[in-house]
Structures are given as C-alpha cells and as structure tokens.
N, C-alpha and C positions, 0 to 999 in steps of 0.2 A: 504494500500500500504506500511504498514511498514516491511523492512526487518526485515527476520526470523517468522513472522507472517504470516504463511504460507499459513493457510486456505483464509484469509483476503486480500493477492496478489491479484492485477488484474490480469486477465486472456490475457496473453499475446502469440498470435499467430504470423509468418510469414504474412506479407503483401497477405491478401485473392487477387487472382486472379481479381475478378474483381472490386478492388481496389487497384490495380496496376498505380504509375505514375512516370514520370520520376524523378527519383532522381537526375542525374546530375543536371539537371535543377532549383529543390529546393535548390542545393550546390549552384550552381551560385548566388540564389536568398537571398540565407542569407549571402553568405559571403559580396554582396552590401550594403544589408537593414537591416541586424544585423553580423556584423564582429565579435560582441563583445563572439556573439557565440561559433565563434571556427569552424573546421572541423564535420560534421556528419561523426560518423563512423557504426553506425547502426539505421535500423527504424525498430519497430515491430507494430503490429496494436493492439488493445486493443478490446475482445469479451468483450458482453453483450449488446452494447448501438445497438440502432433498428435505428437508423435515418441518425446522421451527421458521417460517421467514424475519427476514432480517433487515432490517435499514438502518439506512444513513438519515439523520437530522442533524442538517445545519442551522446553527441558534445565532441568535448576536454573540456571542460566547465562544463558539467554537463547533466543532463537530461530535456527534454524539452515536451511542446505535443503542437500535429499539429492537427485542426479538420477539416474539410473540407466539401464540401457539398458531396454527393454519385455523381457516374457519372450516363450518360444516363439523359434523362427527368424526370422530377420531376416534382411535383406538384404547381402551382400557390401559391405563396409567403409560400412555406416551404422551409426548410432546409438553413433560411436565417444566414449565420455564420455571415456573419455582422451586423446582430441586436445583436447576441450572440457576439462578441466581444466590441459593443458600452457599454454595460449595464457593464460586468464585466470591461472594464478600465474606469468607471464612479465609479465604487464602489468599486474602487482598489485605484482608485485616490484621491477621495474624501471622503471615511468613512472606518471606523475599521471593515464591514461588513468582514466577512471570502469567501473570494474567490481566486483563484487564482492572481497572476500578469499577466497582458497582456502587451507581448510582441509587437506583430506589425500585421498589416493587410495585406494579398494579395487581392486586388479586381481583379485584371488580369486576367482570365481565363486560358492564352496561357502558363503560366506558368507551372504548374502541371493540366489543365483542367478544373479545379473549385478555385472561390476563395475558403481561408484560411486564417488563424490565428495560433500565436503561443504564449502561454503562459506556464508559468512555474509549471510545474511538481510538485506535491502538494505530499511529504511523508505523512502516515497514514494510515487506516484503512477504507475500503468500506463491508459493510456487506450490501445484497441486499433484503435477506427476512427481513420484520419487525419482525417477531418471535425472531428476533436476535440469535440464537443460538450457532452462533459463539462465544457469547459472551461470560463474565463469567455472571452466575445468578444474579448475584449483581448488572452488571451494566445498564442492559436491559431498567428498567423501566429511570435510571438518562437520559439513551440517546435518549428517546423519548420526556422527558421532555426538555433537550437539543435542539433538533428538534425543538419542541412548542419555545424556547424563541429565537432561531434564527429567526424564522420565523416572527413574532412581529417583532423583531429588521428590520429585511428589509421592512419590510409594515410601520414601523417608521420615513424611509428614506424620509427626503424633497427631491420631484424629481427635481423642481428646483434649488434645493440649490445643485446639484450635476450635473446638464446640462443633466435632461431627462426629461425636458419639452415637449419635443417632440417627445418623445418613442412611441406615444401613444395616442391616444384619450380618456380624462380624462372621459366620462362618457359614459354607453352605453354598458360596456363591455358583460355582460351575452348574452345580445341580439346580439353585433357583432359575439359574439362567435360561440354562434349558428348556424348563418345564415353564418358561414364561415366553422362548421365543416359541417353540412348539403351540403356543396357544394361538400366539400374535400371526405366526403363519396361517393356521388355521382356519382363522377370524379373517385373513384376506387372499386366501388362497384362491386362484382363478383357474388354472389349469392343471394338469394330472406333472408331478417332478417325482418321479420314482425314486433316485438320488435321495432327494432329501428326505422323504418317506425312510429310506433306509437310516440316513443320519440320525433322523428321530430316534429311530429303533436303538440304534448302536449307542446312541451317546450316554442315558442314563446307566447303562452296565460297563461302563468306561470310565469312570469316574474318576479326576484324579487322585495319587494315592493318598496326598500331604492337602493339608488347607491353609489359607492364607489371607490375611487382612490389612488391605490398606488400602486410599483410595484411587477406586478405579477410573479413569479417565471414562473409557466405553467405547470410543469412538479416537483414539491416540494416534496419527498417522498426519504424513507430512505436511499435506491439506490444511490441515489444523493447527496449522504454526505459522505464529508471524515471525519471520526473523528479523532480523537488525539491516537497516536499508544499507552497510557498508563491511558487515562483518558477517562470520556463519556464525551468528548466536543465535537462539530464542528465546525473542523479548516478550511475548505472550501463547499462550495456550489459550486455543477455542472451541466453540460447540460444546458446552458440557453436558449438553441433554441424559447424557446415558450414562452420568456419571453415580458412581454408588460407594459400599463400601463394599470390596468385591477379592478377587484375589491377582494382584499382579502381574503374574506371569499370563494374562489374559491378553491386557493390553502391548506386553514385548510380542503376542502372538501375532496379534491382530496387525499390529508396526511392519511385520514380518508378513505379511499375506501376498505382497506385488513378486513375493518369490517362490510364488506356488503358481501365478497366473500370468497366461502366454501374452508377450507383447503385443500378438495381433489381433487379440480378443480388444475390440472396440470399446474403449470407456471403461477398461478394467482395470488402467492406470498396473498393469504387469511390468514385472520386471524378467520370465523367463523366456531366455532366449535372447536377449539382452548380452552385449560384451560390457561385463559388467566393470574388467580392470582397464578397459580403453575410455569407460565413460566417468572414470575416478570414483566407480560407485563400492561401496560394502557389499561382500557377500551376505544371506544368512548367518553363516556361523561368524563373521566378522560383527555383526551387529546384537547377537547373544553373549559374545565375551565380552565388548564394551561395557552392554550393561551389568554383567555379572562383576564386572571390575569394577564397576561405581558401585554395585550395589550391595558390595563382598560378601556377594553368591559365590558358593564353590562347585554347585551343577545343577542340571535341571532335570526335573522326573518328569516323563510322561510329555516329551513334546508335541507327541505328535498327537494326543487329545486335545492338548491348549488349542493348536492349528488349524483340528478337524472343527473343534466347537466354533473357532473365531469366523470359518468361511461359513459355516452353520448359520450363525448368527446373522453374518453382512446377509447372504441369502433369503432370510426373513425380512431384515432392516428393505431389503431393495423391492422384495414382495409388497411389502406395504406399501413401498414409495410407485409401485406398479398401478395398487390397486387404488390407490388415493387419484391416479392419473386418470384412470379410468370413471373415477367418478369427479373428476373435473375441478381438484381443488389441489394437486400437489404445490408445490412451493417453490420447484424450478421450472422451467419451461421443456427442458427432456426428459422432463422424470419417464414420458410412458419407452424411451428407450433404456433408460436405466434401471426399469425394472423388466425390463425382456434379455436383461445378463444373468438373473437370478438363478435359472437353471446350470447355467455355465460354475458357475462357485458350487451350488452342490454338488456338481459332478467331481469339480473339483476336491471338496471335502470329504467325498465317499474312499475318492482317491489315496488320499494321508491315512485314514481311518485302517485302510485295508493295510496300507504298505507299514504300519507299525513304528518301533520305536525308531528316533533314530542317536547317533550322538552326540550328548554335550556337548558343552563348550571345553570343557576338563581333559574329554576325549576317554570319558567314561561310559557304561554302555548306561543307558533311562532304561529305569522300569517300562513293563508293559508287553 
C-alpha cells in the first residue's frame, strides 16, 4: 500500500452494489463515537478479500478502514468482525505484535446493517502470490523468512497476559475444527467433491497426536501481510476473521499450502513446479526450520494431518465463498471463480492424507 508503489497498491474499486450502505448514517455514527475522526469525505471498497468487505475512509484526519460482515444471510458463526476486532485491540494494546490500531466497535446492526469496526489504515506493501515477484530478487527469500519469525512471535503471545483467555477453547482445536468446517461445507455445498467426502471421513481418526495453545491466526499467508514499503519486514498482520485460540502448527500449515498446489492451477497462488532457488524462494522444509528456530521447536509430529486439515479447510472456506457467489452477495467480484478451485484442494488434501508422514525439520521421522 505504499504510494508510488504501484504494482503493490491495493486494489481499490467504487463501493460494489451489493455492498452498498448508508453513508449518512456511518457520518452520524462516527462523528458521536469517534469525533476525533473528522468528516468522511470519501469510501472506496478494497478487491481481493472473499469474506468480511472492507474499505477505505478518507476523513479530514487521515485515512481509515471499515470491515464489516457481507449482507444477506451468512453462515453460523462466520464473518464474526467482533472476534476480529477483540484479538487485534488485545494485541495493539498489549504487545509490539504488528497489527493494525483498532479504532472502535459497531455491534448495532441498524446502523449500516451489519456490525463493524474501524481501524487505522496500515501504509506498505501487500504482495498476494508467495512467488513474490513483485519483489526485487533479493528480497523474496528475507520476506518469507520475515513471515516464519512473525509468526512465532504471535504463537509466543501469553493469551492471558493480554485478556484472550477467552478467545477460545485452549484444547481440542484440530478436532473443533473439523467438525465445524465439515458443517460449514455442508450448509453450502452445491455439487457432489468425492475428495472431500473422503477428507471428512479421514480427518477425525487422524487426529493429531500432541495438542497445543496459542493464538491462531486462521487465515496466516503472505496475502495477509503488509510489509514495510522499503524493507522485507512485517509491519502488520491482516484478516483476522478466523482467528481463535487454536493450535499452531495449523497456521505454519496453512503458510505452507502454495507447496502442495500446481502453479498452473488458476488463482491457486501454487508454488509447485515453480524453480523455487532461481526465484530466491524457501523450500517447504526451508520454511519449517525457520520457524522451529524462532520458535525453539525441536520437531514436528504429524505433518502431514496439519497439511491434509489446512487444504480441508481452504476447500470449505472457498465453498462458501462459491456459494455466497451464487447467491449474489460475495464480497469480491471472482468469488464465483474462486470457489470452482475448491474441488482442486480436496483433491489435493486426499493427496497428503494418503501419502502419510513425512520428515521434520530435525530430519527425524513424524508420527503417523
């Protein structure tokens, strides 16, 4: 997002149709509950995200962003923007964690429709394929490595020592997980995915062996990082919709997915098949030792459950975003292509599932 950084600009459209809401009414709304804002003098919406929309407000003040849930019906406990605002002004308030400032909370409906939140406008740099090519050649690999020790650092965070004791139920997570995208699928499933039929089946007797607590991003991947508009650093973490109190090694999973999925699979943002040391990128195991070395892990069990679960999950997450399309309210303008990849990740998930453990970072063999 840093000016003159052209390629790198978020993609900023007119308020799509049918995420259209009253503006007076959010004037009214902030000049009460943040004065300090100033007048809106314009909103535009921000393309790419599939789920919560999202905009830009420019105030006499400065620039701001607004996320909000989609309109129309939505699915049992998604597009919760107030778990997403709880976690980032916990970790705005209480650690050097890179996130945004949170503003303030609308739970009101009658306001604009749906709650919202408003936090401040994060300058920098979003590059959304991991290939990075945006980048320069140089910087590629520091900013995956970047990536790996942000990531540690928030699975670092005391959830009590910062009031998210209660984000979340501290054990259990793979299995809630499951048995909640397994519904979520369910509830928007349009076509017959044999695949994931089977994942369903396979994942709850796959369990992994060890549980773990800390919190979960949900959605961890390079997309979702601003970097620094002249360095490979990251200067915030975004999207926290799906964030919980969950187990770790979920999110290094899910980080790790573009190296399960074929570069020429359309919009699947792959990295396989890729020359990954010509493009200055991290292998997989190059990207599991980083973070085990910030996070002084000595190995990891069961990777190839984290793996199977993570494309499991995208596969639902992009179902929805399919079926939402379908019914005329998603939140980006290709959702109904982005949810006709869904089948492609199951396949791919059944894939890992079958082919088993594989090894550490240690060079030790994983259970399973």
């Amino acid at each position: 997002m840093a000016p003159g950084a052209d390629t790198l600009d978020p993609q900023l459209v007119e308020v799509l149709d049918a995420h259209r809401f009253d503006e007076s009414a959010l004037q009214a709304w902030l000049k009460e509950a943040m004065p300090e804002l100033g007048h809106c003098r314009r909103i535009q919406q921000f393309q790419g995200g599939q789920s919560n929309p999202t905009f830009l407000l420019e105030t006499d003040t400065g620039r701001y962003v607004l996320r909000k849930k989609p309109p129309g019906q939505t699915l049992p406990s998604a597009h919760m923007v107030e778990r997403e605002y709880k976690v980032i002004r916990a970790l705005s308030d209480h650690t050097d964690m890179p996130v945004p400032r949170a503003r303030g909370l609308c739970e009101d409906p009658t306001v604009i429709g749906t709650p919202f939140y408003i936090m401040d406008f994060m300058p920098g740099r979003v590059v959304s394929h991991p290939a990075l090519r945006e980048l320069d050649h140089d910087e590629r690999l520091p900013v995956h490595y970047a990536a790996m020790d942000t990531l540690a650092q928030l699975h670092a965070v005391d959830v009590e020592q910062v009031g998210l004791g209660d984000f979340g139920r501290p054990q259990g997570y793979v299995a809630r997980q499951v048995e909640r995208w397994t519904k979520q699928y369910q509830a928007s499933r349009t076509d017959e995915m044999p695949a994931m039929d089977r994942l369903m089946a396979w994942l709850p007797d796959h369990l992994p062996a060890t549980d773990e607590c800390a919190i979960a991003h949900g959605d961890y991947r390079v997309g979702n990082l601003m970097l620094a508009p002249d360095r490979p650093e990251v200067t915030a973490i975004l999207d926290w919709e799906l964030a919980t109190l969950g187990h770790p090694l979920a999110d290094l999973a899910y980080y790790c997915l573009p190296h399960y999925l074929p570069m020429e699979l359309e919009g699947s943002r792959g990295l396989l098949g890729e020359d990954l040391a010509a493009l200055n990128l991290p292998t997989e195991q190059q990207l599991i030792e980083r973070y085990c070395r910030q996070s002084g892990r000595e190995r990891i069990e069961d990777w190839h459950v984290f793996v199977a679960f993570s494309l499991f999950r995208l596969t639902a997450i992009l179902q929805g975003v399919y079926a939402r399309a379908l019914q005329g309210n998603a939140s980006d303008a290709n959702a109904l292509e982005v949810g006709q990849r869904a089948s492609a990740l199951a396949e791919a998930g059944w894939r890992v599932a079958q082919n088993g453990s594989v090894p550490s970072p240690t060079n030790t063999a994983t259970s399973g």
